[in-house]
MARGUZA-322417 format. One record per atom (N, C-alpha, C, O): residue in three letters; x, y, z. Coordinates in steps of 0.05 Angstrom, whole numbers, plus 5000, padded with zeros to 4 digits. Example, Ala and Ser with C-alpha at 12.3 -4.5 7.8 and 13.67 -1.06 7.14 Angstrom:
# MARGUZA-322417
ALA526448865156ALA524649105156ALA526449345156ALA528549345169SER525749555142SER527349795143SER525850015157SER526850235161
# end
This chain:
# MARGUZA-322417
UNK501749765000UNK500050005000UNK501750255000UNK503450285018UNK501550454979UNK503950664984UNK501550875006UNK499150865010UNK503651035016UNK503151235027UNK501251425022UNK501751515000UNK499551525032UNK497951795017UNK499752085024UNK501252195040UNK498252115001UNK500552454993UNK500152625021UNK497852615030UNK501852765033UNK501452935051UNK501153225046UNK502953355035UNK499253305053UNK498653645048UNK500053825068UNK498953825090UNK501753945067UNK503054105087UNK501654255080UNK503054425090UNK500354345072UNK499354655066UNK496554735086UNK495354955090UNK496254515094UNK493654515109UNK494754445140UNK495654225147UNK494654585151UNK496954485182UNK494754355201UNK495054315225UNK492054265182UNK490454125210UNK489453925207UNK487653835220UNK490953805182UNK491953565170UNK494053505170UNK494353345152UNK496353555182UNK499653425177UNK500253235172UNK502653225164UNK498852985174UNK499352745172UNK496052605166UNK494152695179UNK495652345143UNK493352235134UNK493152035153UNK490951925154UNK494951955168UNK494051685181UNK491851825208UNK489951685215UNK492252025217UNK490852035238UNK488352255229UNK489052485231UNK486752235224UNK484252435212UNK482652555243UNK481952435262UNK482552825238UNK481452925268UNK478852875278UNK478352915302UNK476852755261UNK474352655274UNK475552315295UNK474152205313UNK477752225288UNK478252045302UNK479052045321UNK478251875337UNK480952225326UNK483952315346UNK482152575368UNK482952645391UNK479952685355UNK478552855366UNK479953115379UNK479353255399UNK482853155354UNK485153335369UNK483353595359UNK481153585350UNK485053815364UNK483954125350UNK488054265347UNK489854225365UNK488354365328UNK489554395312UNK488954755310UNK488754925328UNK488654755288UNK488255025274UNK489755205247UNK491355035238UNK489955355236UNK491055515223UNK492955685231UNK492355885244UNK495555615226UNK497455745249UNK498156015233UNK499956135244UNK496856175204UNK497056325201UNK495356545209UNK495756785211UNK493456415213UNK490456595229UNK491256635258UNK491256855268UNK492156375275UNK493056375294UNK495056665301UNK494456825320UNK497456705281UNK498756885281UNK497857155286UNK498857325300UNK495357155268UNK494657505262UNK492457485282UNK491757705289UNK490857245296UNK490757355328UNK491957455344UNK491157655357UNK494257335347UNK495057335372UNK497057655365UNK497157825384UNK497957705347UNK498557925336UNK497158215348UNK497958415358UNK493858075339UNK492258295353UNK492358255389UNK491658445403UNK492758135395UNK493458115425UNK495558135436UNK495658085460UNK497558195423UNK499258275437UNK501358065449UNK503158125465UNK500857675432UNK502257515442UNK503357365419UNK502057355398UNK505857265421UNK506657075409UNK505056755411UNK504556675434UNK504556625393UNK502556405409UNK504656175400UNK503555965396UNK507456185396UNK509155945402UNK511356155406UNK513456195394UNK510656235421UNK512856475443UNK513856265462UNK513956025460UNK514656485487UNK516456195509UNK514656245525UNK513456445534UNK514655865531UNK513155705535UNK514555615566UNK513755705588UNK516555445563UNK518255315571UNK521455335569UNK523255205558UNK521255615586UNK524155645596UNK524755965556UNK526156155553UNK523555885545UNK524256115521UNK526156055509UNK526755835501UNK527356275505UNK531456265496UNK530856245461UNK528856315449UNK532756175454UNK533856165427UNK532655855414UNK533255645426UNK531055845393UNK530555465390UNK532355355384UNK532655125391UNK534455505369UNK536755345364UNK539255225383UNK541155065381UNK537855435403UNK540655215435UNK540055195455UNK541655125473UNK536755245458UNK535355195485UNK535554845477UNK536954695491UNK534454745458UNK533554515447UNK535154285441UNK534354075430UNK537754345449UNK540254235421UNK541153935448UNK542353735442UNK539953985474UNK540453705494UNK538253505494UNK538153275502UNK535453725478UNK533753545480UNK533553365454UNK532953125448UNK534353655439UNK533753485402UNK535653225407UNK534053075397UNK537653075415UNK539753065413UNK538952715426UNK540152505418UNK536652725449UNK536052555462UNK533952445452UNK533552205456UNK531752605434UNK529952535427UNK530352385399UNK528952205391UNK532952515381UNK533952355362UNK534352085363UNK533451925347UNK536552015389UNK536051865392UNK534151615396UNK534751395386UNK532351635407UNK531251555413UNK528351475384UNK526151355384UNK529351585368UNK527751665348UNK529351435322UNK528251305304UNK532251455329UNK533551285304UNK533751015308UNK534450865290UNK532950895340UNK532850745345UNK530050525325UNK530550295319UNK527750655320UNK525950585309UNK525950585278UNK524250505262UNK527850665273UNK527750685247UNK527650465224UNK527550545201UNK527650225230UNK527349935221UNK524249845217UNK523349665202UNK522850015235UNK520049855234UNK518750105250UNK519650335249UNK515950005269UNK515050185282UNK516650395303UNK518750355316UNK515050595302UNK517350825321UNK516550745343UNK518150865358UNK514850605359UNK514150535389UNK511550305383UNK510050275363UNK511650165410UNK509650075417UNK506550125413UNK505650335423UNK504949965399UNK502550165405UNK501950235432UNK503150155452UNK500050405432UNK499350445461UNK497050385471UNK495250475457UNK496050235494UNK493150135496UNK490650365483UNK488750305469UNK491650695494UNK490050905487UNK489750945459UNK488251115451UNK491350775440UNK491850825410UNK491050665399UNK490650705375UNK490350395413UNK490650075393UNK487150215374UNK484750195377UNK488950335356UNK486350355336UNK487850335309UNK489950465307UNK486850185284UNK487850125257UNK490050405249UNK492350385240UNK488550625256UNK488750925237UNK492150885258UNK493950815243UNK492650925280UNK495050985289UNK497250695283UNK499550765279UNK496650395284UNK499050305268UNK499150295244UNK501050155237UNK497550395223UNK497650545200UNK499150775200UNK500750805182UNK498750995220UNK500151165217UNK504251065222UNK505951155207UNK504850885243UNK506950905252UNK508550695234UNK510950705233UNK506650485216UNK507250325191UNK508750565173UNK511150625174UNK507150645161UNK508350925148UNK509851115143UNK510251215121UNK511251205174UNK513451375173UNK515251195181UNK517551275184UNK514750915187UNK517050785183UNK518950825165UNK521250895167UNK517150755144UNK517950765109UNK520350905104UNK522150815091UNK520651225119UNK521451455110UNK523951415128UNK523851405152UNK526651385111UNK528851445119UNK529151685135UNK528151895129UNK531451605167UNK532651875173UNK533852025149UNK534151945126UNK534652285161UNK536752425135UNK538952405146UNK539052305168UNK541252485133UNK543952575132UNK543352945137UNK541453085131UNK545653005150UNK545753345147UNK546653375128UNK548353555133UNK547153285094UNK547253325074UNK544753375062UNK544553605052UNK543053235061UNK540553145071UNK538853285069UNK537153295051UNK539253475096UNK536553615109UNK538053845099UNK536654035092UNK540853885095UNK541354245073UNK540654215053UNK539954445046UNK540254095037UNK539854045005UNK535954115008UNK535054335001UNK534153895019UNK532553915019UNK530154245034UNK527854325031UNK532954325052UNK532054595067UNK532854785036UNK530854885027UNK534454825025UNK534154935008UNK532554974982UNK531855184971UNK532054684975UNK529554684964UNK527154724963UNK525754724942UNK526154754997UNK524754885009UNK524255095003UNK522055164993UNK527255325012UNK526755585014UNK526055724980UNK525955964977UNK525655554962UNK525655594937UNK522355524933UNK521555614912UNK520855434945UNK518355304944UNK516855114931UNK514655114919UNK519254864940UNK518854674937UNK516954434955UNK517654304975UNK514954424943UNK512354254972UNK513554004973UNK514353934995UNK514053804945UNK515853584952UNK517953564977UNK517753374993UNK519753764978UNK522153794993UNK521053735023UNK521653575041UNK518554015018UNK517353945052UNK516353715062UNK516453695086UNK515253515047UNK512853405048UNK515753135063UNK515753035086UNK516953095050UNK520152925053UNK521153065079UNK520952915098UNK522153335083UNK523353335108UNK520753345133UNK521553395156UNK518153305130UNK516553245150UNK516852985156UNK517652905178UNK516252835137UNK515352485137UNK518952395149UNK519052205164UNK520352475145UNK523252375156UNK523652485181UNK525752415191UNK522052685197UNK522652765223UNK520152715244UNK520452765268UNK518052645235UNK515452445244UNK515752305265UNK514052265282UNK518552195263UNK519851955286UNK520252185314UNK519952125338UNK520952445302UNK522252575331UNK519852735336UNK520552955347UNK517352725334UNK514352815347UNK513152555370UNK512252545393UNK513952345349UNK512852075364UNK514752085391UNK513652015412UNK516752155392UNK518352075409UNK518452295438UNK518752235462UNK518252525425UNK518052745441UNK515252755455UNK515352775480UNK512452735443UNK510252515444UNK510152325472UNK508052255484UNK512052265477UNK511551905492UNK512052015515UNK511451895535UNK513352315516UNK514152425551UNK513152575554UNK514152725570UNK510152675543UNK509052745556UNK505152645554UNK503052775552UNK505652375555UNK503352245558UNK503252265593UNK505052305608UNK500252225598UNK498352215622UNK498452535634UNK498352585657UNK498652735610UNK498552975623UNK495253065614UNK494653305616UNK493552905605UNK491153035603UNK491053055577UNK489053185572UNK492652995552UNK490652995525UNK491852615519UNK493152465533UNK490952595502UNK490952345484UNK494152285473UNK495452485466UNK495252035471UNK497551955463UNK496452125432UNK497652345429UNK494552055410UNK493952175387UNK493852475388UNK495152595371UNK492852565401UNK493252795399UNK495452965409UNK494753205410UNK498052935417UNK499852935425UNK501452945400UNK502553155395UNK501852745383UNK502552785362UNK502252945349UNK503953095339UNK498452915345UNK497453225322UNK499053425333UNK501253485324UNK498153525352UNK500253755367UNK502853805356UNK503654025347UNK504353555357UNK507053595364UNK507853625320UNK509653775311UNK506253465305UNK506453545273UNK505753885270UNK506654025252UNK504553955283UNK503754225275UNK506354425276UNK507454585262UNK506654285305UNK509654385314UNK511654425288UNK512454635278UNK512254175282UNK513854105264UNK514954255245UNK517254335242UNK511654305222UNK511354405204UNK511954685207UNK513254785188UNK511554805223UNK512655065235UNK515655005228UNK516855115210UNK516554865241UNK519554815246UNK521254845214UNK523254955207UNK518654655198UNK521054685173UNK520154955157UNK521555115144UNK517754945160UNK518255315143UNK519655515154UNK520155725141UNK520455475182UNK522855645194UNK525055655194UNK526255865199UNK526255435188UNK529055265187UNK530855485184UNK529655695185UNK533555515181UNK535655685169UNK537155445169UNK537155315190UNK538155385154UNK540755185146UNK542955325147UNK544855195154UNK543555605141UNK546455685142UNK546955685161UNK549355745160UNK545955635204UNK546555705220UNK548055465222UNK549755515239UNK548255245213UNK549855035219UNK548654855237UNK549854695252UNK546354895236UNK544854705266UNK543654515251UNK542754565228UNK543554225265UNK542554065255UNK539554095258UNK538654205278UNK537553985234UNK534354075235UNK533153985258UNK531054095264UNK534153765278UNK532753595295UNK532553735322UNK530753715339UNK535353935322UNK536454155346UNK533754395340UNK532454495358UNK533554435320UNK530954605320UNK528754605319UNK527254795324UNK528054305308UNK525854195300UNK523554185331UNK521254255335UNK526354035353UNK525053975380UNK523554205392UNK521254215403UNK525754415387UNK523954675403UNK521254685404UNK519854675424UNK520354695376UNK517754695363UNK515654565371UNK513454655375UNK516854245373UNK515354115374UNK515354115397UNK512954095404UNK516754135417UNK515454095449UNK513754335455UNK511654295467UNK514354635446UNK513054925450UNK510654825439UNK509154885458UNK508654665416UNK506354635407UNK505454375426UNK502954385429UNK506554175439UNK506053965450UNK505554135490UNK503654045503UNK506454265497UNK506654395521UNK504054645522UNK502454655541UNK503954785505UNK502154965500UNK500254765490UNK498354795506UNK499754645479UNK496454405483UNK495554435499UNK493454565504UNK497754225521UNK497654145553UNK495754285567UNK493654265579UNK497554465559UNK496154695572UNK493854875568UNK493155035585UNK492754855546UNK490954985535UNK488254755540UNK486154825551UNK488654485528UNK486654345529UNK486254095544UNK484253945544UNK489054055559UNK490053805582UNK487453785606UNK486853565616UNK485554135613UNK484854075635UNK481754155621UNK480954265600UNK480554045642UNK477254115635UNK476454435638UNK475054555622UNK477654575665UNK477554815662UNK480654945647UNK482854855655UNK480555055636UNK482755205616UNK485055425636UNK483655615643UNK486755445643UNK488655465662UNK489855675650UNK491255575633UNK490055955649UNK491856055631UNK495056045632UNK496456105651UNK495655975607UNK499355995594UNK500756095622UNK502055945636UNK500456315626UNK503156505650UNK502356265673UNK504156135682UNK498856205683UNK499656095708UNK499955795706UNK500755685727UNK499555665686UNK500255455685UNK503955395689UNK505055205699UNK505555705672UNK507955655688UNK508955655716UNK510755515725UNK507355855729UNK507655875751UNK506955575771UNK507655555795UNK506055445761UNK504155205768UNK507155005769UNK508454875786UNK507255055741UNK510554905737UNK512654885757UNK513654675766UNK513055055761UNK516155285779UNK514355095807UNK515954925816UNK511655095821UNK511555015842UNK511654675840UNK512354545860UNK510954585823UNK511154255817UNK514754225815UNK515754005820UNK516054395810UNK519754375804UNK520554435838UNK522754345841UNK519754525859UNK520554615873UNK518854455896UNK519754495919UNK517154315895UNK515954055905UNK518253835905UNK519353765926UNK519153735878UNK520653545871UNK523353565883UNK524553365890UNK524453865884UNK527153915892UNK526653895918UNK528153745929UNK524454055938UNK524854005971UNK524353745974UNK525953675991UNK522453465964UNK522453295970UNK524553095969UNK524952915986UNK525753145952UNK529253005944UNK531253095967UNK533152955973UNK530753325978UNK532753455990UNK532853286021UNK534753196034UNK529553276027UNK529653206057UNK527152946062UNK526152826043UNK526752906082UNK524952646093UNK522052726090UNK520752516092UNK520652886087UNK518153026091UNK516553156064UNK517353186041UNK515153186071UNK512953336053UNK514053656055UNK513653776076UNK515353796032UNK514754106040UNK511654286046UNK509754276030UNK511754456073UNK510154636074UNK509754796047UNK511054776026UNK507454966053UNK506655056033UNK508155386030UNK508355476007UNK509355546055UNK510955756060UNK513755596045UNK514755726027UNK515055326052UNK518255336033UNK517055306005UNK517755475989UNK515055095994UNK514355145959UNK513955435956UNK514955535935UNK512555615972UNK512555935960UNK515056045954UNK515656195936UNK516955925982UNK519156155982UNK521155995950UNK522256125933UNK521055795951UNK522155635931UNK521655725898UNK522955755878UNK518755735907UNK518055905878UNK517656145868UNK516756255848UNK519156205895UNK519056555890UNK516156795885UNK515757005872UNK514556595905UNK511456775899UNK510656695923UNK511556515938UNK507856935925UNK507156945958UNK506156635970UNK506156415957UNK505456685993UNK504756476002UNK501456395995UNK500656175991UNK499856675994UNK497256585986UNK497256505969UNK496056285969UNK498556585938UNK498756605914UNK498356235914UNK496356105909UNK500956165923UNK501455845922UNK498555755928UNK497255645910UNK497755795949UNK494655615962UNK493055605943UNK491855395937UNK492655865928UNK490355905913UNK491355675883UNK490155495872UNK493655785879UNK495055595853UNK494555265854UNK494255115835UNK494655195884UNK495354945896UNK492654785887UNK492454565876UNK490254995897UNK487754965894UNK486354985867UNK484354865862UNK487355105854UNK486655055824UNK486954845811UNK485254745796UNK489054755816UNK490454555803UNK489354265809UNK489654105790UNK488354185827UNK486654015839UNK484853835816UNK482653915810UNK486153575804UNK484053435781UNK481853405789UNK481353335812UNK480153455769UNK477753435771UNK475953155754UNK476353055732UNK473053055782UNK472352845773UNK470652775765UNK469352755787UNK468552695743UNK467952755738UNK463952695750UNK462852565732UNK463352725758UNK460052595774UNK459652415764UNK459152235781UNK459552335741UNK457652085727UNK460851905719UNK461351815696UNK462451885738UNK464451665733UNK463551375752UNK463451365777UNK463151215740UNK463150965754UNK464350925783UNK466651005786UNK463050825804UNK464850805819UNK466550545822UNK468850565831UNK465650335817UNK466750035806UNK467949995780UNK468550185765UNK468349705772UNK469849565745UNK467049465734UNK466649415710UNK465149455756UNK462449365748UNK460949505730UNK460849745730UNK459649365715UNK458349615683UNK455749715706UNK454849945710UNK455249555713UNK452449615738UNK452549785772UNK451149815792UNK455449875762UNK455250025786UNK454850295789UNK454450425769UNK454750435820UNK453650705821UNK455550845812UNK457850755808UNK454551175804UNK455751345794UNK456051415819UNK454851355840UNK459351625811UNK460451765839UNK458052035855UNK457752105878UNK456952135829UNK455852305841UNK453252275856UNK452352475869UNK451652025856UNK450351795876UNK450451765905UNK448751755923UNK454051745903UNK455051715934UNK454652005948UNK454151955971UNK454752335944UNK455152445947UNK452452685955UNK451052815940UNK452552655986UNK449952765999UNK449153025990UNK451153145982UNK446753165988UNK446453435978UNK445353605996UNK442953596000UNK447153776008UNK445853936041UNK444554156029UNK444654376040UNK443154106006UNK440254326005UNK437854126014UNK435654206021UNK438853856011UNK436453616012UNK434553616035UNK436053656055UNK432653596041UNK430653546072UNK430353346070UNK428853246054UNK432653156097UNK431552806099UNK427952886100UNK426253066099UNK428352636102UNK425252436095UNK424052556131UNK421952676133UNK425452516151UNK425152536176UNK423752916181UNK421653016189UNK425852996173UNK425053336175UNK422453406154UNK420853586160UNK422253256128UNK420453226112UNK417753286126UNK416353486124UNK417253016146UNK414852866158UNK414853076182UNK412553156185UNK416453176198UNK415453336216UNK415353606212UNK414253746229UNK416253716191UNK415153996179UNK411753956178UNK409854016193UNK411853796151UNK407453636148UNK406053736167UNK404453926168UNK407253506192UNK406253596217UNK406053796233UNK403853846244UNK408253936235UNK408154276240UNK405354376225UNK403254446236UNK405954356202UNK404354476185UNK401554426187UNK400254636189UNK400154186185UNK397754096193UNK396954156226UNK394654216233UNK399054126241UNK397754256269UNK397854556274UNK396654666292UNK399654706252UNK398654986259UNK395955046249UNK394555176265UNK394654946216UNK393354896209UNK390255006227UNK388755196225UNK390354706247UNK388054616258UNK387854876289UNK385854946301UNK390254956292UNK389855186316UNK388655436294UNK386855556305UNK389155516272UNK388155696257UNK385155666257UNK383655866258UNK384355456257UNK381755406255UNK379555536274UNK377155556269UNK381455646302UNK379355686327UNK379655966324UNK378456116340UNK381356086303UNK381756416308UNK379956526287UNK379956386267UNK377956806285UNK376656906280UNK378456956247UNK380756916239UNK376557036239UNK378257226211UNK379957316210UNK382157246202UNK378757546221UNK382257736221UNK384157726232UNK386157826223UNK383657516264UNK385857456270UNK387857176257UNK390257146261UNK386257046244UNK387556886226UNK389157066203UNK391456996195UNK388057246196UNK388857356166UNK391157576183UNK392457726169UNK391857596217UNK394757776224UNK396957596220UNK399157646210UNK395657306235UNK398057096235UNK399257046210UNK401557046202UNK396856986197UNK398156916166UNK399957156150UNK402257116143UNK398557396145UNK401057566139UNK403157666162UNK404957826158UNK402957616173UNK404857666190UNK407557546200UNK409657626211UNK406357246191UNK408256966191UNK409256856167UNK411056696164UNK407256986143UNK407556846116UNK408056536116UNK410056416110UNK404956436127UNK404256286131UNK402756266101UNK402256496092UNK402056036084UNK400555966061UNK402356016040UNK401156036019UNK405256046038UNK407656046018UNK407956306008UNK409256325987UNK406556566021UNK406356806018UNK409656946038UNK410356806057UNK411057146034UNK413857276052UNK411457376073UNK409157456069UNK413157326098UNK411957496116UNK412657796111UNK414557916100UNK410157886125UNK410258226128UNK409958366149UNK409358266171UNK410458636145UNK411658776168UNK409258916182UNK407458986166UNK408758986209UNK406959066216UNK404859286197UNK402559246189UNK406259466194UNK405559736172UNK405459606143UNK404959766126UNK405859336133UNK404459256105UNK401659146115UNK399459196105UNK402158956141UNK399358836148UNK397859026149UNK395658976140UNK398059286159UNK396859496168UNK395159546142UNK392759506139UNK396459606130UNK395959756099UNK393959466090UNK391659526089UNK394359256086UNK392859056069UNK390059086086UNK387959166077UNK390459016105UNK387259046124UNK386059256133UNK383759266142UNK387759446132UNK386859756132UNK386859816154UNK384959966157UNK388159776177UNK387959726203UNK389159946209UNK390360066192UNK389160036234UNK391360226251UNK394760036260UNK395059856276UNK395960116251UNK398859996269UNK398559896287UNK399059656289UNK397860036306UNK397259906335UNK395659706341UNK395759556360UNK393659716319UNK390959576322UNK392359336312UNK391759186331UNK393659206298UNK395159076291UNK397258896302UNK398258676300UNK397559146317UNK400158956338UNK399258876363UNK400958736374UNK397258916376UNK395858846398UNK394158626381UNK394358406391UNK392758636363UNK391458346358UNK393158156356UNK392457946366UNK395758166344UNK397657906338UNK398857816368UNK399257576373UNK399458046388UNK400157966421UNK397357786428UNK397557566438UNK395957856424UNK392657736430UNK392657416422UNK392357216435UNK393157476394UNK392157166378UNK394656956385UNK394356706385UNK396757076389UNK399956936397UNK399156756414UNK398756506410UNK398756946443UNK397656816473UNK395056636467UNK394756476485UNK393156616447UNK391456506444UNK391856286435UNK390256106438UNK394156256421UNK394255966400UNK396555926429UNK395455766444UNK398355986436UNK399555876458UNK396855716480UNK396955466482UNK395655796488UNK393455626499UNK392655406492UNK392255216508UNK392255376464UNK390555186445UNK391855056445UNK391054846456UNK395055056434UNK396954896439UNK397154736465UNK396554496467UNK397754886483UNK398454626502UNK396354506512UNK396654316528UNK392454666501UNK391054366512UNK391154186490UNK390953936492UNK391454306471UNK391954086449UNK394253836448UNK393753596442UNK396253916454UNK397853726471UNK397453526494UNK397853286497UNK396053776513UNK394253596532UNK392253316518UNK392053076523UNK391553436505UNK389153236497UNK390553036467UNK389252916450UNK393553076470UNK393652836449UNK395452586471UNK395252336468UNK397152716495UNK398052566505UNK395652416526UNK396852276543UNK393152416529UNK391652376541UNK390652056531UNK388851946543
# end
């Protein structure tokens, strides 16, 4: 089966084996992307992770990830992955098998052909550096997107990478390539890793306190407080709590709580303190039916003070001077009937009591 032609020109397609209704990645137009972020005032594959120069921030990672990249070069670039075992991804990894590493003869000849605008050229130095997305890819699975979409990410990256290239700097393409591809694989993370959306600056900051967790825990026997991660990360102490607290995965209500297909959802287990047990239920009723039956022995109007006055019948209670006003009453006249009718149902009550414990 040969290969299908690859469209670089379309960056939200980089590769045919993985089609986005499958992989369910999001991608985009990184030229539109541009003249957003333009209007905002951001670079949107700016620094990400640590910044610097791509050509020598990258050159320990390109370097490791190559490796690790030429190792596959015989057959598949990795393992499938349980999250992947789908046709479309060892199709995809069948595929760029195919495609020889380069030589840095290689990747200058074909970068030049490039800069001349040549799509062949590109379409060749993508499919031959495919191996160092997959690979770059594999370290940062279980951060919240998909082994597949990790890739899409990390091709988008890519393609960036080779319409940027400079070959006269003397750097090998893989030293530059990585930058890219981790700055588009990291900014994902981060953009679509979490269910609520985290923004870029504090997700670094998030970083710096997860780096400074790892360093006090290495250092000594204990858990660090939350004052040495602040002082460690060089931000206040609230700042951290609140950060600490954001960051907190989230689960989702309707997750299973068993392996059982028949078991309860989490959000099942989980009491709701607006709820009225069954118990408070049954003795409100009761309240309610025995105030009821004492209403019964009071005249009209003194029924009609208690009731607005108590907002009794699902009506707000009211204030002396509204009752006033609805019944047309004097103030006073008003407030001496409700002292009146009070002491009256207090009576009724306790023979009524009397006469149930009887």
């Amino acid at each position: 089966m040969s290969a299908p032609r690859l469209h670089v020109s379309d960056e939200e397609r980089v590769f045919p084996g993985l089609r986005r209704a499958e992989v369910g990645g999001a991608g985009g137009d990184l030229d539109h992307l541009e003249d957003v972020a333009a209007l905002a005032g951001e670079d949107p594959f700016g620094e990400f992770e640590g910044g610097g120069d791509p050509y020598e921030t990258a050159e320990v990672h390109a370097s490791e990830a190559a490796n690790d990249a030429a190792t596959g070069a015989a057959g598949p670039v990795v393992p499938l992955p349980s999250e992947g075992s789908i046709d479309s991804l060892q199709q995809f990894l069948d595929e760029i098998a195919k495609t020889p590493l380069l030589t840095a003869e290689q990747e200058v000849a074909l970068a030049k052909r490039i800069e001349r605008g040549d799509l062949a050229a590109k379409d060749h130095m993508i499919r031959a550096n495919i191996r160092l997305v997959v690979s770059i890819a594999k370290r940062h699975r279980n951060q919240g997107l998909p082994f597949l979409d990790l890739i899409q990410e990390g091709c988008i990256g890519l393609v960036r990478a080779v319409e940027k290239f400079d070959w006269r700097r003397g750097y090998k393409f893989s030293t530059y390539a990585t930058w890219w591809i981790r700055q588009a694989i990291a900014r994902a993370i981060a953009d679509k890793g979490r269910t609520i959306r985290i923004p870029i600056h504090v997700d670094n900051v998030l970083k710096r306190l997860d780096g400074a967790r790892r360093k006090l825990e290495a250092s000594g026997e204990r858990e660090p407080t939350i004052e040495e991660l602040a002082a460690e990360a060089g931000i206040e102490v609230a700042e951290a709590e609140l950060l600490l607290r954001a960051s907190q995965p989230l689960v989702s209500l309707d997750k299973p709580v068993g392996d059982d297909g028949d078991s309860a959802e989490f959000g099942e287990l989980i009491a709701d303190e607006h709820a009225i047990s069954p118990l408070e239920a049954a003795a409100t009723e009761f309240t309610r039916e025995r105030v009821a039956r004492l209403l019964e022995n009071l005249s009209y109007r003194e029924r009609r003070v208690i009731e607005l006055r108590f907002g009794i019948g699902g009506q707000e209670p009211r204030t002396v001077e509204q009752v006033a006003r609805t019944l047309r009453m004097p103030r006073e006249r008003v407030r001496r009937l409700e002292e009146q009718t009070l002491r009256k149902l207090s009576s009724l009550a306790e023979a009524q009591a009397l006469r149930d414990a009887a």
